[in-house]
ZAMARGU-4260 file (C-alpha; in steps of 0.2 Angstrom, whole numbers, plus 5000, padded with zeros to 4 digits):
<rodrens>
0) 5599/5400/5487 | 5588/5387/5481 | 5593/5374/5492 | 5592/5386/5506 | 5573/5391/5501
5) 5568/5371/5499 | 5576/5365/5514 | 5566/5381/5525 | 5551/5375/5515 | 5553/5357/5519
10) 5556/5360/5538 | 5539/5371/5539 | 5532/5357/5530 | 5535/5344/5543 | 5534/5355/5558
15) 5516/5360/5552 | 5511/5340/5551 | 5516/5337/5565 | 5507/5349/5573 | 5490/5346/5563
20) 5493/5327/5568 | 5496/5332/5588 | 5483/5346/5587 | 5469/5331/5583 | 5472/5325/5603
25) 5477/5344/5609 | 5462/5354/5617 | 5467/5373/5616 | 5453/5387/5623 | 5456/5403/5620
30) 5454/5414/5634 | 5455/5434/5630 | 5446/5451/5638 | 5450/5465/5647 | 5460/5472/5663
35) 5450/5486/5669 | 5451/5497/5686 | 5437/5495/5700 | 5423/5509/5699 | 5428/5520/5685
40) 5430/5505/5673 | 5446/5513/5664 | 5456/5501/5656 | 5474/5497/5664 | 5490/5496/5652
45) 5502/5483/5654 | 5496/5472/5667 | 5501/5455/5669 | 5491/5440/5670 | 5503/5425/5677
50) 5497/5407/5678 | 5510/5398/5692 | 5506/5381/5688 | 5509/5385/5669 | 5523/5396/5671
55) 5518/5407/5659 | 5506/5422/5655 | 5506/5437/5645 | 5503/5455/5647 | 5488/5467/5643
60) 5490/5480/5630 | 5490/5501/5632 | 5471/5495/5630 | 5469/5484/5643 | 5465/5470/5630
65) 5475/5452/5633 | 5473/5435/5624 | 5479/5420/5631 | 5478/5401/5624 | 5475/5386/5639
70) 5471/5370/5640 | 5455/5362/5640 | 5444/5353/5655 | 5456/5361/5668 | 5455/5375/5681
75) 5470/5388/5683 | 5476/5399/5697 | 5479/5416/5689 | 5488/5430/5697 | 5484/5447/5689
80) 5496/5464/5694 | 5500/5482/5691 | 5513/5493/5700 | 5497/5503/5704 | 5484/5493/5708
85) 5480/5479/5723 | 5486/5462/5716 | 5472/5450/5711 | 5470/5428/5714 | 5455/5423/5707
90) 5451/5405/5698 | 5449/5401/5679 | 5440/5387/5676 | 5441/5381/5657 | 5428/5368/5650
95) 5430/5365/5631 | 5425/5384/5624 | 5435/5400/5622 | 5432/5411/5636 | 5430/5433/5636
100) 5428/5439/5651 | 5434/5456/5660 | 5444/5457/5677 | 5443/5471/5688 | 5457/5480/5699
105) 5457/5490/5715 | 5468/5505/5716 | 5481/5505/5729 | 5481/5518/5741 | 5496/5525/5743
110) 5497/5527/5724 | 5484/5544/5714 | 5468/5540/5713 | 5468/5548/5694 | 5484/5545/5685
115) 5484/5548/5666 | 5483/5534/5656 | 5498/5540/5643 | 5509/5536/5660 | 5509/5517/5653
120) 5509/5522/5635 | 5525/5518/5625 | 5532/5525/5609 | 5517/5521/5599 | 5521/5511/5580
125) 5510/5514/5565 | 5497/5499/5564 | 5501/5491/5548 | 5521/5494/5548 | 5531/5476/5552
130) 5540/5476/5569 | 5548/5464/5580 | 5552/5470/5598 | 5566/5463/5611 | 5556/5463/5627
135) 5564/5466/5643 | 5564/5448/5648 | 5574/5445/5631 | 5584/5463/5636 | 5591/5450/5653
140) 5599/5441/5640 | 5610/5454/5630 | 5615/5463/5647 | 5634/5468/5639 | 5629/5470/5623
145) 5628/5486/5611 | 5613/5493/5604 | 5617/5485/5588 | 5622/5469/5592 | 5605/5465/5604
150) 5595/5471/5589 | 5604/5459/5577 | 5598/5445/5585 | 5581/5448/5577 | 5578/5442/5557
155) 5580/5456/5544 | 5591/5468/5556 | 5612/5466/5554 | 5626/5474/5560 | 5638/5485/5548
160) 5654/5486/5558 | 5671/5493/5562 | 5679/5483/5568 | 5677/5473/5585 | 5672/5487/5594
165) 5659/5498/5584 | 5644/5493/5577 | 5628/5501/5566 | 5613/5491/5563 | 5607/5487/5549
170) 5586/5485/5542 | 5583/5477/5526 | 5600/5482/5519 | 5599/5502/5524 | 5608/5508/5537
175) 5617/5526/5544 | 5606/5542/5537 | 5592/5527/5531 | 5590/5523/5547 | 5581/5533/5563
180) 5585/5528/5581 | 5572/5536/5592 | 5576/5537/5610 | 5563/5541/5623 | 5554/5546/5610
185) 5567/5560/5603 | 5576/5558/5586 | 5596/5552/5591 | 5603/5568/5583 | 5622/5562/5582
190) 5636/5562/5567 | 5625/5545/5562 | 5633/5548/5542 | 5649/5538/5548 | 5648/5520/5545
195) 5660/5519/5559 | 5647/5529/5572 | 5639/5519/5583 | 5623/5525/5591 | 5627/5534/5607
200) 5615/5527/5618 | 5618/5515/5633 | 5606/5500/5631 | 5603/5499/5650 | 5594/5516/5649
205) 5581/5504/5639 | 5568/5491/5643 | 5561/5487/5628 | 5568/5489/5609 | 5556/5488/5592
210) 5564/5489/5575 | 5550/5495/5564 | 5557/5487/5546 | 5543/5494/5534 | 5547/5515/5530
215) 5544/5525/5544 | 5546/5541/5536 | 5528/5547/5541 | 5530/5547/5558 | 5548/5550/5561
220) 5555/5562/5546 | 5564/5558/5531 | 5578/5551/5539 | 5567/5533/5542 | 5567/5528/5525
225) 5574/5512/5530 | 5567/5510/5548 | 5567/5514/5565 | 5574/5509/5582 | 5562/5513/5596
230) 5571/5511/5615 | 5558/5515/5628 | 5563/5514/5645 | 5554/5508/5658 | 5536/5515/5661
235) 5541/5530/5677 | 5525/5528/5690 | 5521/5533/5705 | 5524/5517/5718 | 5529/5521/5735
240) 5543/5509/5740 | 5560/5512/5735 | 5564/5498/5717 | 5581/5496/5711 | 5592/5485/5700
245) 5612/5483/5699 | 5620/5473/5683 | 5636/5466/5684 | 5643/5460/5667 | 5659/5452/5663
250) 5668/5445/5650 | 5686/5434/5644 | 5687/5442/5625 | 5693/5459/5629 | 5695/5454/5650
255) 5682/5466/5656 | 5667/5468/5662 | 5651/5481/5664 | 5644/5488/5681 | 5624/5497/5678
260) 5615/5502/5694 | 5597/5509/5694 | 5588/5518/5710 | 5569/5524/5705 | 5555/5531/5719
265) 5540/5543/5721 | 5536/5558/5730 | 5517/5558/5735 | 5511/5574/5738 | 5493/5571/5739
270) 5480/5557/5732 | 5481/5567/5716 | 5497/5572/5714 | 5516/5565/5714 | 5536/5566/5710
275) 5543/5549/5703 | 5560/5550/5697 | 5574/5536/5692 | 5593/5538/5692 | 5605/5527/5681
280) 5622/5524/5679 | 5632/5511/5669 | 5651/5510/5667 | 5663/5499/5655 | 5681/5495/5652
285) 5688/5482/5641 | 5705/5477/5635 | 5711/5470/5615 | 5700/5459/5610 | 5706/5443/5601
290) 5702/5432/5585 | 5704/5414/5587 | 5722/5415/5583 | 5729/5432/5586 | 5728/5448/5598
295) 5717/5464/5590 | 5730/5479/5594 | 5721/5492/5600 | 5704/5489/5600 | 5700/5493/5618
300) 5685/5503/5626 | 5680/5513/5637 | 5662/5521/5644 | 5654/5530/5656 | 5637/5534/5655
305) 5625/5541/5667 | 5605/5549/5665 | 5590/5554/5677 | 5571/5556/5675 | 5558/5562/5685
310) 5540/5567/5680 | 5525/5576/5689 | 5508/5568/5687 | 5490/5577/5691 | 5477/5570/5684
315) 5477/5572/5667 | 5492/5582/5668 | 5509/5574/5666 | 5528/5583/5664 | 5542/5574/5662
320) 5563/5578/5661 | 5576/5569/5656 | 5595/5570/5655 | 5607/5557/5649 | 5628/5559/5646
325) 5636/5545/5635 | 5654/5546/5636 | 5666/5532/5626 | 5682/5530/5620 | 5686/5516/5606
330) 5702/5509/5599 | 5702/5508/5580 | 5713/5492/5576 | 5730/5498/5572 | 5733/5487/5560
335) 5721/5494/5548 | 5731/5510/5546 | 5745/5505/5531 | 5761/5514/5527 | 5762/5514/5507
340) 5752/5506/5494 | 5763/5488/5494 | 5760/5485/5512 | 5741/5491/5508 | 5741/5472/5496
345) 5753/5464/5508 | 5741/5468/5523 | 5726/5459/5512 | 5734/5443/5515 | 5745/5446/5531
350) 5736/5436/5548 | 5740/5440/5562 | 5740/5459/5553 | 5754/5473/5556 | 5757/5481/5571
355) 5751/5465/5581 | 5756/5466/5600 | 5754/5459/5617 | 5736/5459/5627 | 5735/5478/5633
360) 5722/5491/5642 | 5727/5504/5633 | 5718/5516/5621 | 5731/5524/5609 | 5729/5532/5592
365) 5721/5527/5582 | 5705/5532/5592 | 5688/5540/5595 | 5682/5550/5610 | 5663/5554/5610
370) 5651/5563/5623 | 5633/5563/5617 | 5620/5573/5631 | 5601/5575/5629 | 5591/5585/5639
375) 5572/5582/5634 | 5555/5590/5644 | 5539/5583/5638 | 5521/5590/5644 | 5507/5576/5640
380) 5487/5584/5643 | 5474/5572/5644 | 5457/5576/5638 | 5449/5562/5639 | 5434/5568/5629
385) 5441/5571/5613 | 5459/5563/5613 | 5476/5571/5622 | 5491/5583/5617 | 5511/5581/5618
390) 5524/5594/5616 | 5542/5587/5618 | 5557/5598/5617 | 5572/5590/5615 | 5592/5598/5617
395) 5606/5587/5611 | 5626/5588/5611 | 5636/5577/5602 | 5657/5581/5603 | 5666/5569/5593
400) 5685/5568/5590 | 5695/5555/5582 | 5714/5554/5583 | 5727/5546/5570 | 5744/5541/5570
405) 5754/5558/5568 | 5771/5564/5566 | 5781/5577/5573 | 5772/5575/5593 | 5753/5579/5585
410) 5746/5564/5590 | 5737/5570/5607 | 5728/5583/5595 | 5715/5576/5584 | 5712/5573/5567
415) 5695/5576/5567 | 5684/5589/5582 | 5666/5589/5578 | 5653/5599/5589 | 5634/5597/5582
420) 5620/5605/5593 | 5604/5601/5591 | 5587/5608/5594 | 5571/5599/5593 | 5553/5602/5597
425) 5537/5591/5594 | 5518/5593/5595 | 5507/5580/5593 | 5487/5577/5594 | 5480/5559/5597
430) 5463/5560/5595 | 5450/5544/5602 | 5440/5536/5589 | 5428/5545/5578 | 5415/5541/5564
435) 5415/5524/5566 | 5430/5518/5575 | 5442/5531/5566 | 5457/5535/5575 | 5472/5545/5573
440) 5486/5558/5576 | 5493/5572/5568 | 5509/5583/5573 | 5522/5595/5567 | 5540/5593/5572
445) 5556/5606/5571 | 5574/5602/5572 | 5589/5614/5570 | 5607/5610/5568 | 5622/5618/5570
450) 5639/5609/5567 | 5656/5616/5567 | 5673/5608/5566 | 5684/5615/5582 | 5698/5624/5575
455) 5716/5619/5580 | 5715/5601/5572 | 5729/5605/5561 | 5719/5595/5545 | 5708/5600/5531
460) 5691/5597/5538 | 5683/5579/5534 | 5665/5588/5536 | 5663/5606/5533 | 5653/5618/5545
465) 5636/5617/5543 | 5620/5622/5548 | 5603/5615/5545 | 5585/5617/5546 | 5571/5604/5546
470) 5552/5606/5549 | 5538/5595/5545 | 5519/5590/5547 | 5513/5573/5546 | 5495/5564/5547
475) 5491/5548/5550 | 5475/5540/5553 | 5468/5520/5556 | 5451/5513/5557 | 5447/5497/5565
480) 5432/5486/5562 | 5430/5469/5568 | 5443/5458/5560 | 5449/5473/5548 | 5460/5488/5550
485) 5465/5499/5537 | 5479/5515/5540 | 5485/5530/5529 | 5497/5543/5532 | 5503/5558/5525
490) 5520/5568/5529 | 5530/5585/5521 | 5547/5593/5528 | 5556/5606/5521 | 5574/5603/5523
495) 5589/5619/5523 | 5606/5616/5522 | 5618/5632/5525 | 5639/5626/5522 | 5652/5632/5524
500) 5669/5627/5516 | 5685/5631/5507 | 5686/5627/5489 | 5701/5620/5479 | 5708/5637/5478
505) 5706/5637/5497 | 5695/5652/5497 | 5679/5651/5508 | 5664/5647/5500 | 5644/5647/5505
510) 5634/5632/5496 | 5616/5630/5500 | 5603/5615/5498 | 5584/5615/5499 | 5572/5600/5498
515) 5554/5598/5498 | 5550/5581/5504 | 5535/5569/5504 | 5532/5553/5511 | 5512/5544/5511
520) 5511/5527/5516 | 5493/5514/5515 | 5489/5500/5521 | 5479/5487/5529 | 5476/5470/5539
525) 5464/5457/5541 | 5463/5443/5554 | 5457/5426/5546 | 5456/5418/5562 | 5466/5417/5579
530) 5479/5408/5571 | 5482/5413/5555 | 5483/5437/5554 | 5489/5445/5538 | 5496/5465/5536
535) 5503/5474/5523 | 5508/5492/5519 | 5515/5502/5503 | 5525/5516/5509 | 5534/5531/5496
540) 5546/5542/5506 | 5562/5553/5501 | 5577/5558/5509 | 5586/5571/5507 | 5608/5570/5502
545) 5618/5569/5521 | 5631/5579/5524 | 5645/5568/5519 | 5637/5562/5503 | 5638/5578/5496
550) 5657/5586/5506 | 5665/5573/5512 | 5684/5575/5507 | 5697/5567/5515 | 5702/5552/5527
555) 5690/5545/5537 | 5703/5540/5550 | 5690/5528/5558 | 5687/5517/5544 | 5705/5518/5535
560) 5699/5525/5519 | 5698/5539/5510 | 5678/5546/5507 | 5673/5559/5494 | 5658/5566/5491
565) 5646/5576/5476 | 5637/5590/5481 | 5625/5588/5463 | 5618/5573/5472 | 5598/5571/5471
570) 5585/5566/5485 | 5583/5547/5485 | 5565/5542/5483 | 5560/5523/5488 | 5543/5514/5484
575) 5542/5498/5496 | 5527/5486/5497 | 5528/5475/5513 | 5518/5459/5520 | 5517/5449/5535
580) 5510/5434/5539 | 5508/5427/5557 | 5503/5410/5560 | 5501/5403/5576 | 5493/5383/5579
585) 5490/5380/5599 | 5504/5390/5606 | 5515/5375/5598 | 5518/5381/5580 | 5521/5400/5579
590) 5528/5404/5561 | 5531/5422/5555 | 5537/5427/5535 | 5539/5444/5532 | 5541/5447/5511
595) 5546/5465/5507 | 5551/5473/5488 | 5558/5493/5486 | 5562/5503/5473 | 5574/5516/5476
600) 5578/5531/5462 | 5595/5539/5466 | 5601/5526/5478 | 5618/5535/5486 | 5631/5523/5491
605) 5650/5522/5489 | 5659/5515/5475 | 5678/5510/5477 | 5692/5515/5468 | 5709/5510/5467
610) 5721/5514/5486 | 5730/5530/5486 | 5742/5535/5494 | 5744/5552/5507 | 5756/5559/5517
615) 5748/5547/5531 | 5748/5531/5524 | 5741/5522/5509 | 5722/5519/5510 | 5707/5513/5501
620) 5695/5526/5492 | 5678/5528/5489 | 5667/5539/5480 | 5650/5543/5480 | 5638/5537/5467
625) 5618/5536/5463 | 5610/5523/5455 | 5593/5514/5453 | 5592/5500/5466 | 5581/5488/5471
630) 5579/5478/5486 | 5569/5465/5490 | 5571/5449/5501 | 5562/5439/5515 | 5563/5437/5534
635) 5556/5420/5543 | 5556/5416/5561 | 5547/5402/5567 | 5547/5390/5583 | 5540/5372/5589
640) 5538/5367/5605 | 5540/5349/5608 | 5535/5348/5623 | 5532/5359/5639 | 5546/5373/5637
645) 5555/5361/5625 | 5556/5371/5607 | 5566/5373/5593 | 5567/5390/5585 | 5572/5395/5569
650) 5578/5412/5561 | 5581/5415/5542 | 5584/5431/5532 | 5590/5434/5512 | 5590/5449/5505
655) 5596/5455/5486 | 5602/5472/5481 | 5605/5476/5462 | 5611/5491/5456 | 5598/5492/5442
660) 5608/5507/5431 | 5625/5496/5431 | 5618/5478/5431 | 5627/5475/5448 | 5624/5469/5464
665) 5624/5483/5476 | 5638/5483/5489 | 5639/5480/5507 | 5623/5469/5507 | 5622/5455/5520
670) 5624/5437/5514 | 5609/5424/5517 | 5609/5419/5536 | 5598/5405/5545 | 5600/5401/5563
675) 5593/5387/5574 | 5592/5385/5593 | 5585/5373/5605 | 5579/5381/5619 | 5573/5373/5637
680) 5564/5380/5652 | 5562/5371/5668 | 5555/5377/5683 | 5555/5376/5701 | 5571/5367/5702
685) 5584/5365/5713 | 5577/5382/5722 | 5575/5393/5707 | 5560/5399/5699 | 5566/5394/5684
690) 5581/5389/5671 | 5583/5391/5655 | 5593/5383/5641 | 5597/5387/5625 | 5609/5380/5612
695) 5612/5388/5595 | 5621/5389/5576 | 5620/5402/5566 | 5626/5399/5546 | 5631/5415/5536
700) 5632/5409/5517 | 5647/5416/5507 | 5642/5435/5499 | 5643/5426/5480 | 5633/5445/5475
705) 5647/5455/5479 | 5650/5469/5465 | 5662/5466/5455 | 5669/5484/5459 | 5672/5478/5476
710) 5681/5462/5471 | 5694/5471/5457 | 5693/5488/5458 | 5713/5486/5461 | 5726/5484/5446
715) 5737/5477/5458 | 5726/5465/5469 | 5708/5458/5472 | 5700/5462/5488 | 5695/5444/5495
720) 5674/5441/5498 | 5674/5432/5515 | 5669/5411/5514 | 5652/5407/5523 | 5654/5405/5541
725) 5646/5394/5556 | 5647/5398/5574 | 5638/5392/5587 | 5633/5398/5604 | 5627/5392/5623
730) 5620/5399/5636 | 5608/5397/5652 | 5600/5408/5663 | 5593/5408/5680 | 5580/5417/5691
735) 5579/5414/5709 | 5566/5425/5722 | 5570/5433/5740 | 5557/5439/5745 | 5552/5455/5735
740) 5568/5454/5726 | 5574/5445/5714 | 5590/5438/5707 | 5595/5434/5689 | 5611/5423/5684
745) 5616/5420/5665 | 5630/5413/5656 | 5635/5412/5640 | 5648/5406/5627 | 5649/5413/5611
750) 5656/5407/5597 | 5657/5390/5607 | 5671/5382/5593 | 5684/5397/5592 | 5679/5400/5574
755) 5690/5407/5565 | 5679/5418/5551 | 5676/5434/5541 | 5661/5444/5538 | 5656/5453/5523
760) 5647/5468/5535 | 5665/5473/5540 | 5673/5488/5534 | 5691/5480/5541 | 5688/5463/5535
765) 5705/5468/5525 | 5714/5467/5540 | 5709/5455/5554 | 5697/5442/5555 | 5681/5442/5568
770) 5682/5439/5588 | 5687/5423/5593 | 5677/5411/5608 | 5669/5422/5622 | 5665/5417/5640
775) 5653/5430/5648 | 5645/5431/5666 | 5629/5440/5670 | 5622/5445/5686 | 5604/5457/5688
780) 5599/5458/5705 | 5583/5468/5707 | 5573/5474/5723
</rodrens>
């Protein structure tokens, strides 16, 4: 850990003496304003501002504000646009000091002549919590990839897996009920509580992703103690041509591939008033996939997806509806499901693992089958005067049913049938700046639960029927004064839990809960200058026990172990202070540290104990626990441009979790990871706009912290901590224009050396190693 720290050190070291050395005969001018529309002066959201010769631009704010670095003594073609306003070419002409100045668009005709300004607003992050987003440029580039694999590509977020085939991110350590996913603005209301349950969401549906790392608890309930995912999809305005995109993915490890096609349009009914709507649909199918040596039985996929939207805009009047169905089927590796307890030890140190067989399509048990549907309306009121209004309703569906390998002809039923229904309301007030530039929202939010396990499984219940109620009020407000900002917010929920179970005795029993929970969070920033901005906020939340924390009893068929809960478990309660410091020197040296600490009081995690053996096999158990935990750690991401659209980026993270009550490590931590990529763009070449190259390694350190009830929990045995790991990764990616359309071409090879390796993060590491060398094609053609 050391050497890691001093090398990172050493490398900022050179790269920021370098850059002080060049920066003596580099003339930079900053040139920064606003977009505004013609007349009315109101400011235009997510305009872009595009410099040809450069290659490069950037992209206005939900303000209209944009800042932008050039070269000195030069003049620039810039091309400013926005889906509803008249394209604009004017000339910037840079001397040797920074530039403000305003620009000024004309409304298109065909498009309202008052459209509300929320229409470009996206799901708004508190001011001072860290975030890092994955833009829709850098979206192009994970086309095929899951929810949780795109966002692990950021520092500080991992994935926690299943398997080959089911991933859960992870923030700063804390994942599953730590950890809320917000889509389209509506809390992802799924069985989350499985480390095996991947988010249902289809990650076509989004065009941009932030994962807030700091506590989120204030705005998005007590289930954000750890963070938030925020997918946004692509802003639904009224234009009156007819846009589209198809996506066509493929893939070697797993032979298969992805098919996404998007159609979106508007309605006009009058100068004031329009329709847009947007359909989508994605499909996937993939085969086993493969380590570097062996086939994975079993551990094929399935999916189907499919959602519309459409709003109606009037002024200051927006209502909006949207539907989407995810449908999957996952293979659980069948080699993970062990007969009795001497092939359990045998099968830690058996490669290829048992039941290994021949490449196949098929899906057999064991297996997962999910649908998750969302049905949300949204009604946004504008009053321009004092601030605007939001109600969202929200109805979700999640069926989940897991399948196991069964005697006696039960296998086509399953194991585990789950139904949870969920109904959610919000209303929030944003009001405009008051009393010297303060500004803020405050809202109240409802959800109800119901979930019920359908009868005819022929098992005692994992989960028990259940119902619960949640409602909550939060506050937050932020001031901004020149180079300061300042933010507090305030939140309570009231959380009811109704169960219903059989006891010991097998006689039905009726268990409540009820939680009062609180969450505040403070904080600030300050920009020194335009290169150097620092933020910090110190947040306390609480979360209430999850269902399977406090009933869980039984096999988790999934994850090839045995769970039980403890219904005398306490709320958790976490204190975390976080900092961020951007430095940015001539658009040549960008570097970014984000330092965090916590405290958490009745951390809840699973402890193992020794395998035991059932009527279905021999498994691993675990059982839940509390503890005082700390976690604290540091996330750096940096990049150097050697020359034009020449740079080398860098990505580090290290995290340590100690279970303070035992004088342990905490358990599934990730270990230390740095990664390094060289990364060229050239452009107008060989009849594309552009080409890009990137070349990476990502080193994962060996998990020397592992607890010691991880590594010899077992009389008969020790459970192996995986070595470290290095893998490395090519891809490029093109963009050619027809015309008003445009088509993008990328392709990639992960793991370029056929690594063969095991991660920590994975809940089968018993059993099989990671995914092998994988050649994948991507095709985005948009009109």
């Amino acid at each position: 850990m050391l050497r890691l720290g001093k090398i990172l050190w050493m490398i900022s070291l050179m790269l920021s003496s370098a850059t002080l050395l060049s920066a003596q005969d580099d003339c930079k001018v900053n040139l920064s304003g606003r977009v505004l529309s013609e007349g009315e002066h109101e400011a235009i959201g997510f305009a872009t501002l595009y410099f040809p010769e450069l290659n490069a631009g950037t992209q206005t704010d939900e303000r209209g504000f944009f800042n932008i670095n050039l070269d000195c003594n030069s003049s620039y073609e810039l091309i400013i646009s926005q889906v509803e306003y008249k394209k604009r070419n004017t000339l910037i002409t840079v001397n040797s000091t920074d530039i403000k100045q305003d620009f000024y668009l004309i409304p298109k005709e065909n498009v309202l002549s008052a459209v509300s300004v929320h229409s470009h607003k996206r799901e708004q992050v508190m001011l001072t919590n860290v975030e890092n987003v994955l833009t829709t440029r850098e979206l192009k580039k994970l086309k095929g990839k899951s929810l949780s694999e795109s966002v692990s590509t950021l520092p500080g977020v991992n994935n926690i897996k299943t398997g080959p085939g089911i991933n859960k991110p992870m923030i700063h350590g804390l994942f599953g009920s730590r950890i809320q996913v917000v889509n389209n603005e509506v809390s992802q209301m799924g069985q989350q509580w499985g480390i095996d349950h991947a988010p249902e969401i289809d990650p076509f549906v989004a065009s941009r992703i932030t994962v807030v790392k700091g506590a989120s608890s204030v705005k998005y309930g007590p289930r954000a103690i750890g963070g938030a995912l925020l997918l946004d999809p692509e802003p639904l305005l009224p234009d009156s041509a007819l846009h589209g995109s198809l996506d066509l993915v493929g893939f070697t490890n797993g032979r298969g591939g992805i098919g996404s096609a998007m159609l979106s349009g508007s309605i006009f009914l009058n100068k004031e008033e329009s329709i847009n709507w947007r359909v989508q649909s994605s499909a996937r199918k993939s085969g086993d996939q493969h380590t570097a040596d062996y086939n994975l039985t079993n551990t094929g996929s399935e999916e189907l997806n499919f959602s519309g939207a459409a709003n109606y805009i009037k002024k200051d009047l927006q209502a909006d509806l949207f539907y989407s169905r995810f449908s999957t089927e996952i293979g659980i590796l069948r080699g993970a499901h062990i007969g009795n307890v001497d092939n359990f030890f045998e099968a830690l140190d058996r490669r290829p693992p048992f039941f290994t067989e021949a490449f196949s399509y098929e899906i057999n048990n064991p297996k997962q089958q999910v649908v998750h549907q969302l049905l949300k309306a949204k009604v946004h009121l504008d009053r321009s005067s004092y601030g605007d209004f939001d109600f969202i309703y929200a109805y979700q569906q999640n069926a989940r049913k897991e399948y196991d390998v069964r005697r006696g002809g039960r296998s086509e039923i399953a194991a585990v049938d789950l139904q949870l229904d969920s109904h959610i309301a919000k209303l929030q007030f944003h009001h405009d700046p008051i009393w010297n530039n303060l500004s803020g929202e405050i809202g109240l939010d409802y959800e109800y639960q119901n979930n019920k396990n359908v009868p005819g499984t022929g098992t005692t219940p994992l989960i028990p029927n259940y119902s619960s109620f949640q409602a909550g009020a939060f506050l937050n407000e932020s001031w901004i004064e020149n180079n300061w900002n300042l933010e507090a917010g305030l939140r309570y929920d009231i959380i009811a839990l109704d169960v219903l179970k059989f006891d010991e005795n097998k006689e039905l029993i009726n268990p409540t809960h009820q939680y009062n929970m609180f969450a505040g969070i403070i904080g600030g920033g300050y920009d020194f200058s335009k290169h150097l901005k620092y933020k910090s906020n110190l947040s306390w939340s609480q979360r209430a026990p999850s269902i399977n924390e406090l009933y869980s009893q039984g096999l988790h068929h999934s994850v090839a172990a045995i769970e039980e809960g403890d219904d005398q478990l306490l709320p958790e309660t976490s204190l975390k202070w976080i900092h961020s410091f951007q430095f940015n020197w001539n658009e040549k040296l960008k570097l970014n540290i984000d330092a965090y600490a916590s405290r958490i009081n009745n951390y809840i995690y699973l402890e193992p104990e020794e395998p035991r053996l059932t009527i279905r096999g021999a498994f691993p158990v675990y059982q839940y626990r509390q503890t005082m935990a700390s976690l604290y750690g540091t996330d750096i991401i940096g990049s150097y441009e050697f020359f034009h659209h020449f740079s080398l980026n860098s990505k580090a993270s290290i995290i340590r979790g100690n279970d303070l009550s035992n004088n342990l490590p905490l358990i599934f931590m990730p270990a230390d990871r740095w990664e390094n990529s060289l990364n060229w763009r050239i452009t107008d070449r060989l009849g594309f706009r552009e080409i890009d190259f990137s070349f990476s390694g990502l080193k994962v350190f060996e998990q020397f912290r592992a607890p010691i009830t991880e590594t010899e929990a077992y009389e008969r045995g020790t459970v192996p901590v995986p070595e470290g790991y290095f893998i490395s990764n090519f891809s490029i990616d093109t963009s050619k224009e027809f015309g008003d359309t445009q088509l993008n071409v990328g392709f990639s090879i992960y793991n370029l050396m056929n690594v063969n390796y095991t991660d920590y993060l994975n809940r089968l590491r018993f059993y099989a190693a990671e995914t092998g060398r994988n050649f994948e094609l991507r095709i985005n053609y948009i009109f």
